[in-house]
MILOKE-722624 format. One line per field, with one value per residue (C-alpha): residue in three letters; x, y, z. Coordinates in steps of 0.5 Angstrom, whole numbers, plus 500, padded with zeros to 3 digits. Example, Ala and Ser with C-alpha at 12.3 -4.5 7.8 and 13.67 -1.06 7.14 Angstrom:
MILOKE-722624
type c(ala / ser)
x c(525 / 527)
y c(491 / 498)
z c(516 / 514)
END
This chain:
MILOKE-722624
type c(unk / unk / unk / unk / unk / unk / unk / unk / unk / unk / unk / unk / unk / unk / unk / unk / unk / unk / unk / unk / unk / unk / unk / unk / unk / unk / unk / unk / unk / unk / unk / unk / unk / unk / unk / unk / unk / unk / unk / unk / unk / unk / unk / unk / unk / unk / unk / unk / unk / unk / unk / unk / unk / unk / unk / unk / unk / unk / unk / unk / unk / unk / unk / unk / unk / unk / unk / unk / unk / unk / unk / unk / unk / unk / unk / unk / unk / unk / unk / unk / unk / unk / unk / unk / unk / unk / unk / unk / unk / unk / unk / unk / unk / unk / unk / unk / unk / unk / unk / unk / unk / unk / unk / unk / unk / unk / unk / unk / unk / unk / unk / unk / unk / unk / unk / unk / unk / unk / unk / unk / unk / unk / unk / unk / unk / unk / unk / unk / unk / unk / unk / unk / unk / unk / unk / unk / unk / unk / unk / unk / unk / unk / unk / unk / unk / unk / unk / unk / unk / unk / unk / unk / unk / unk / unk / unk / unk / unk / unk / unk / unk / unk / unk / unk / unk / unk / unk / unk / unk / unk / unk / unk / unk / unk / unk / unk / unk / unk / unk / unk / unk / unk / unk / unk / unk / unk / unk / unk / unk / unk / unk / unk / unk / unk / unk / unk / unk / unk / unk / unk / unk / unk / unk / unk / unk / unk / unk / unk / unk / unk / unk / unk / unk / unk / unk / unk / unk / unk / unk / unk / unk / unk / unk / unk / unk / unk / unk / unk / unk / unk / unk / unk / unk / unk / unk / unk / unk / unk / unk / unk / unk / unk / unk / unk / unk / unk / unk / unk / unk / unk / unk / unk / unk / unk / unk / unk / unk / unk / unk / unk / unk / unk / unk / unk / unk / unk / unk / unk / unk / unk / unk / unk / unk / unk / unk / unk / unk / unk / unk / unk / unk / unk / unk / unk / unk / unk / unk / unk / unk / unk / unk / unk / unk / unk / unk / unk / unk / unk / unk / unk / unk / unk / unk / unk / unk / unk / unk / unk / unk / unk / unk / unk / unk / unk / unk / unk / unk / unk / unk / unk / unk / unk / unk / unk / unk / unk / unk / unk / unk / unk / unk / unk / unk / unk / unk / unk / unk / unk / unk / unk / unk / unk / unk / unk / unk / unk / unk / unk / unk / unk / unk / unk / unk / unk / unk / unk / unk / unk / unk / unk / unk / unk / unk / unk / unk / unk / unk / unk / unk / unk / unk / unk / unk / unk / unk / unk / unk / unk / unk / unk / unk / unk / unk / unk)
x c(887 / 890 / 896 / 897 / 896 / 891 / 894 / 894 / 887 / 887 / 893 / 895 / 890 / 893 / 899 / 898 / 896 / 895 / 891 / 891 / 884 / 878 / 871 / 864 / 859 / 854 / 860 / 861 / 854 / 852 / 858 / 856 / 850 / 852 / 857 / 851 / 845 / 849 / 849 / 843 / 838 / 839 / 840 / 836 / 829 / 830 / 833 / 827 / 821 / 824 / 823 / 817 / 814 / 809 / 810 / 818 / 817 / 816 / 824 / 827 / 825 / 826 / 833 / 834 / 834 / 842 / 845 / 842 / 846 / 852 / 852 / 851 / 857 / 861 / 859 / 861 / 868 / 870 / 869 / 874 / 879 / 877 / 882 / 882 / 879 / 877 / 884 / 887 / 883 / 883 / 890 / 888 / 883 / 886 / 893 / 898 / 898 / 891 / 889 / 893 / 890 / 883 / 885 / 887 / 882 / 877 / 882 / 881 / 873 / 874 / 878 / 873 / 868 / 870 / 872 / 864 / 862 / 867 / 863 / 857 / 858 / 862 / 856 / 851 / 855 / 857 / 850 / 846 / 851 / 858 / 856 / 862 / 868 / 872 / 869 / 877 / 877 / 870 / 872 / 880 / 877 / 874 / 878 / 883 / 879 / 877 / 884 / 886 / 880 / 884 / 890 / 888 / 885 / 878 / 878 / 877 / 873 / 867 / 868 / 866 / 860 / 858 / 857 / 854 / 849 / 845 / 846 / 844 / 838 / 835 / 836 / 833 / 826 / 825 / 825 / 821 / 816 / 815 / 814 / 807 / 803 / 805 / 803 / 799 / 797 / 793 / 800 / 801 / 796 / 794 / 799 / 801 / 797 / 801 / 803 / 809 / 814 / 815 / 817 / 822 / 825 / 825 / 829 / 835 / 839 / 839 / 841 / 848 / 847 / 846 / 851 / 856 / 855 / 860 / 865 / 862 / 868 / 873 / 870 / 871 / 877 / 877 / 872 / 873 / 868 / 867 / 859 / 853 / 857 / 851 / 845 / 850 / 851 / 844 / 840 / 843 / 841 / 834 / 835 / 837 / 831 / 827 / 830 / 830 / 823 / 821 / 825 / 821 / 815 / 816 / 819 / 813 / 807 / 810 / 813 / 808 / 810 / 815 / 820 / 824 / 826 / 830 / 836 / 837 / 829 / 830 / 833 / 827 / 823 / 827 / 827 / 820 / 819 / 815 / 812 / 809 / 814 / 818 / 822 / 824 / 830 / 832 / 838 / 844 / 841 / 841 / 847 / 850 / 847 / 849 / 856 / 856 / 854 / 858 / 864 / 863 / 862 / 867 / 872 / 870 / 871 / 877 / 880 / 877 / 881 / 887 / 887 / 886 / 892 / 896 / 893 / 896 / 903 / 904 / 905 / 904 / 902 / 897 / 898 / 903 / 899 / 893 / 895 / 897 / 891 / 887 / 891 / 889 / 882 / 881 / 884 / 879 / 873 / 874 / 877 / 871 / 864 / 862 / 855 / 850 / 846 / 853 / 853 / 846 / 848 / 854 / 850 / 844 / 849 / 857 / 856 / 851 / 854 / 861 / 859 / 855 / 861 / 866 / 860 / 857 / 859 / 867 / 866 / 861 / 866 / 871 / 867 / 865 / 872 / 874 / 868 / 871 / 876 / 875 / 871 / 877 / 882 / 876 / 876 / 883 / 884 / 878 / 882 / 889)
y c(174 / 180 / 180 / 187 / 194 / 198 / 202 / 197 / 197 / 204 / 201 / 206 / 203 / 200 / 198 / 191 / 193 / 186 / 189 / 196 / 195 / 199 / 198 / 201 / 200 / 198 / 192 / 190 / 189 / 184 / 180 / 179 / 177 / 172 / 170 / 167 / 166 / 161 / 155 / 157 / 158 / 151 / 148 / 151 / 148 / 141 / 142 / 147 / 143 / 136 / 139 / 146 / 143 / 147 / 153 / 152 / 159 / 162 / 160 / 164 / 170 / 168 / 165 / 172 / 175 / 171 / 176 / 182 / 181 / 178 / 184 / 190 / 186 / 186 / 194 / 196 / 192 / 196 / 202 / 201 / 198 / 201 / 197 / 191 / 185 / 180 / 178 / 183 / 186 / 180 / 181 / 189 / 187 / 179 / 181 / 177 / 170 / 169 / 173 / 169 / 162 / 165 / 166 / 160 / 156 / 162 / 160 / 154 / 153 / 158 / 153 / 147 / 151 / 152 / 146 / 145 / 150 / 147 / 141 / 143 / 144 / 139 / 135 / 138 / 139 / 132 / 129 / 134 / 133 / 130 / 124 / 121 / 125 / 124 / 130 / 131 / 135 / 138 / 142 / 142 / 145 / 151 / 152 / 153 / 159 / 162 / 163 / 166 / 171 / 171 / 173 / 178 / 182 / 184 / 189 / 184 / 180 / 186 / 188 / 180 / 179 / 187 / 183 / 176 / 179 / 182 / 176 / 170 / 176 / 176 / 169 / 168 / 172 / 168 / 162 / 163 / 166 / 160 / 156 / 159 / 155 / 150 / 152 / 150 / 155 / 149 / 147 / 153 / 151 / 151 / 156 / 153 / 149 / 145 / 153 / 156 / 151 / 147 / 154 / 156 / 148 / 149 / 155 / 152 / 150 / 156 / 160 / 156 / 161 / 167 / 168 / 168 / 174 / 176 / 175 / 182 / 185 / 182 / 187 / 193 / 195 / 195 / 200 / 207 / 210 / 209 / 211 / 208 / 201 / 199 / 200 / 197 / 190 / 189 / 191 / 184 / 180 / 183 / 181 / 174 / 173 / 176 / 171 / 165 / 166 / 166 / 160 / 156 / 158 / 157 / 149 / 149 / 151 / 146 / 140 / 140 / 135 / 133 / 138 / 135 / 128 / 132 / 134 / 140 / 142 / 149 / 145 / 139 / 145 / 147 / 141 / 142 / 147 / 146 / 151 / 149 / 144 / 149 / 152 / 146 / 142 / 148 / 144 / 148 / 155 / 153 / 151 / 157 / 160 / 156 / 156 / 164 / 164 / 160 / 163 / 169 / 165 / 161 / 167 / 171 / 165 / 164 / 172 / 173 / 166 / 168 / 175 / 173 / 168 / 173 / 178 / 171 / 171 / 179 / 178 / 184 / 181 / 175 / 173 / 167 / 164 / 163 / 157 / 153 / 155 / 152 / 146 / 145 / 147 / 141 / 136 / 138 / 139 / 131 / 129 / 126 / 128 / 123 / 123 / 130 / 125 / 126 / 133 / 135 / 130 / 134 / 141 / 139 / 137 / 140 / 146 / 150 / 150 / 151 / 157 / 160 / 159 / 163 / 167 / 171 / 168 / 170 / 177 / 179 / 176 / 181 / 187 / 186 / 186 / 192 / 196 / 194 / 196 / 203 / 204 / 203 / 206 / 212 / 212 / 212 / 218 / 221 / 220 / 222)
z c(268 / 264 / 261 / 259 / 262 / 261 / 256 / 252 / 250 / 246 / 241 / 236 / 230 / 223 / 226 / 222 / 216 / 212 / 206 / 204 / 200 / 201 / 200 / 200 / 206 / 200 / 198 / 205 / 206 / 198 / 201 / 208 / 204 / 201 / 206 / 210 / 204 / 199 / 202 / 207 / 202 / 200 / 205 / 210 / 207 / 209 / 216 / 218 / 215 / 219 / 225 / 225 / 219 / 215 / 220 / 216 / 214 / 221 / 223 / 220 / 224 / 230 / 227 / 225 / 232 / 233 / 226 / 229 / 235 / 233 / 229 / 234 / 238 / 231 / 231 / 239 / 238 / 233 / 236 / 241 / 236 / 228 / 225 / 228 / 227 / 233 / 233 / 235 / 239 / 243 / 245 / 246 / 250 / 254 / 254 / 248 / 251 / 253 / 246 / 242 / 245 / 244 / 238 / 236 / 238 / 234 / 227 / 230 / 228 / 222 / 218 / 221 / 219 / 212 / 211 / 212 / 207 / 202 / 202 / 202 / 195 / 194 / 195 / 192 / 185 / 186 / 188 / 182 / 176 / 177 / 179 / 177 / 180 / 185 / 192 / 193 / 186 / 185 / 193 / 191 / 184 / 188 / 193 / 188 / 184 / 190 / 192 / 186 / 187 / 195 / 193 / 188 / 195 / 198 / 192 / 186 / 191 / 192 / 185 / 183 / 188 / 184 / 178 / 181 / 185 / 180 / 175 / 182 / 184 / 176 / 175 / 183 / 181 / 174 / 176 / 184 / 178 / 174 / 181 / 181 / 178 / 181 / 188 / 194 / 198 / 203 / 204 / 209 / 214 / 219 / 221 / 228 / 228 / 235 / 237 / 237 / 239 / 232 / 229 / 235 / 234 / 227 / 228 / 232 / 226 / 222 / 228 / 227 / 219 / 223 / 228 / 223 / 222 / 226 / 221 / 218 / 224 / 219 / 214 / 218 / 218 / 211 / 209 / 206 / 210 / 218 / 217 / 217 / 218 / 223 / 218 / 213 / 218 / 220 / 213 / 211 / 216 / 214 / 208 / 208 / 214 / 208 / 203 / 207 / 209 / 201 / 199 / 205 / 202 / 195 / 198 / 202 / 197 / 193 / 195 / 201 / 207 / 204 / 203 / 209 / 206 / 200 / 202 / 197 / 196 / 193 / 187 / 187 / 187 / 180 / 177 / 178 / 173 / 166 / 162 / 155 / 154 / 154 / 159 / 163 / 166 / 169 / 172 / 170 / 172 / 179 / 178 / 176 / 181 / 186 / 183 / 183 / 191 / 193 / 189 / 193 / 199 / 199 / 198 / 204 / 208 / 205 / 206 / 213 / 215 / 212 / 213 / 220 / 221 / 218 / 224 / 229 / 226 / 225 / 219 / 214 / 208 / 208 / 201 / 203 / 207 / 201 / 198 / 204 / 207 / 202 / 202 / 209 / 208 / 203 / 209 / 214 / 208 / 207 / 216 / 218 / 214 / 209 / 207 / 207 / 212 / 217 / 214 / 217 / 223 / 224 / 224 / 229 / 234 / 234 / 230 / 234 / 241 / 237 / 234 / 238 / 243 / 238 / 234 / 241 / 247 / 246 / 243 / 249 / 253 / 250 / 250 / 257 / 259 / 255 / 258 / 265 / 264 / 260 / 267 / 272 / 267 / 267 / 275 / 276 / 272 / 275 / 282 / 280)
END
């Protein structure tokens, strides 16, 4: 089944050098947060309240468990292969010809995922604000700004995330804070009323957010520093565990039992705010928050795809690629999903065998391999 030698598993490292940008653990970690929580955060709410009710809040915990694990697979293959991200280790570790179609059934669901996310957005600002404007422009619009901040390198990328994450952090607080005297703390209870199993079925869809995740291991071969790169994969997903649970209990106290029938409930939650007569329609802040997440998270999907390619064909430079990518990016965004009711459809049944498959099944697949076979190369020498 193998096509390469033994040798072969201990390539010499950097032999593809597409981007010669570095960044920081700490960098590394605010961009795997919000490669995960822009969209969830939004999102997650309405699917999770549809299934685990007023236990909604406890879903994300047990979710949670699918990004520590991803992680901890992130982590141990790039020990064997520091600078490389699954795509190449997976012609290291299953030989060229069986890498490159893994490969490219891995960028496969990459780019249909991220045509996905591209038009989640699309239809939550179509839906909340631009009524009027065709889908095809609002996601052409972002794909096009986010692949400017492509082609300017994972530098340009984590130094923007730097500025927006305090900013979406900042605006997050105040308006949760101006929730408050609306709540209904009776909305929470009684907690599990029918047991565990309504939280653990609330939880499946939400594993889909977690697992990816994964994509941390296109991050790590770019980092100026090789330690503590473990602590700085995890401390994200336990954040957006955190994050995720409050933005559900902020829904739960106070929209109650109807929070599943609001496609985007943490922003009817904001509309909901009023204080004095004077702060309200507070609209356009979640707006700027969405739009400020997502640019950060559309941009990361958008490197580790075109990065990622760039590894599949060989090539030394990604930037070529970034355009034409974003063209093929907005075809799949608009191919088969019409509606946010198909959208939630579509998440409830296709993605998540999809992204379990390529986000944990397939990494655990290489990394038993490549251990196997460190073993038997060990043995061997051992005999010699």
């Amino acid at each position: 089944m193998v096509n390469k030698s033994d040798s072969d598993i201990s390539r010499k490292a950097g032999e593809f050098v597409i981007d010669k940008g570095r960044i920081s653990v700490f960098q590394m970690g605010i961009m795997t947060y919000l490669l995960i929580g822009a969209t969830a955060i939004l999102i997650v709410p309405s699917i999770t309240a549809k299934y685990a009710g007023r236990d909604m809040w406890l879903s994300p915990i047990f979710s949670s468990m699918s990004g520590f694990i991803v992680v901890w697979l992130a982590w141990k293959l790039n020990q064997l292969f520091p600078e490389e991200s699954i795509i190449g280790s997976s012609e290291a570790i299953l030989g060229r010809t069986l890498g490159k179609i893994f490969s490219f059934l891995f960028l496969f669901f990459l780019l249909h995922t991220f045509g996905t996310i591209a038009l989640e957005h699309g239809i939550f600002i179509v839906k909340a604000f631009l009524f009027k404007t065709p889908i095809v422009v609002v996601i052409g619009s972002i794909l096009l700004v986010c692949g400017l901040a492509v082609r300017g390198g994972i530098e340009v990328i984590a130094r923007c995330t730097q500025i927006f994450l305090p900013m979406i952090i900042l605006f997050s607080v105040f308006m949760a804070s101006l929730t408050i005297p609306d709540f209904n703390l009776k909305n929470i209870l009684p907690v599990m009323e029918n047991g565990i199993m309504p939280a653990m079925k609330g939880s499946v869809v939400p594993h889909v957010w977690f697992v990816e995740f994964f994509f941390i291991s296109f991050l790590f071969p770019v980092l100026n520093r090789r330690g503590k790169i473990l602590r700085g994969g995890i401390m994200p997903v336990l954040i957006l565990m955190v994050t995720m649970v409050a933005s559900n209990l902020f829904c739960l106290f106070v929209l109650g039992d109807v929070t599943a029938k609001f496609p985007f409930p943490v922003y009817t939650v904001g509309r909901y705010i009023s204080m004095a007569e004077f702060i309200q329609n507070l609209d356009g802040i979640i707006m700027a928050i969405w739009i400020g997440g997502g640019f950060i998270q559309l941009s990361v999907w958008y490197y580790t795809l075109v990065v990622g390619t760039a590894r599949w064909l060989n090539l030394s430079d990604y930037r070529p690629l970034v355009f034409p990518i974003g063209f093929l990016t907005l075809i799949f965004s608009i191919w088969d999903i019409r509606s946010f009711q198909r959208l939630v459809s579509f998440f409830s049944t296709s993605v998540i065998p999809f992204s379990f498959t390529f986000c944990m099944l397939y990494p655990l697949l290489l990394l038993c391999v490549a251990v196997v076979r460190k073993k038997r190369r060990d043995n061997s020498a051992k005999v010699e």
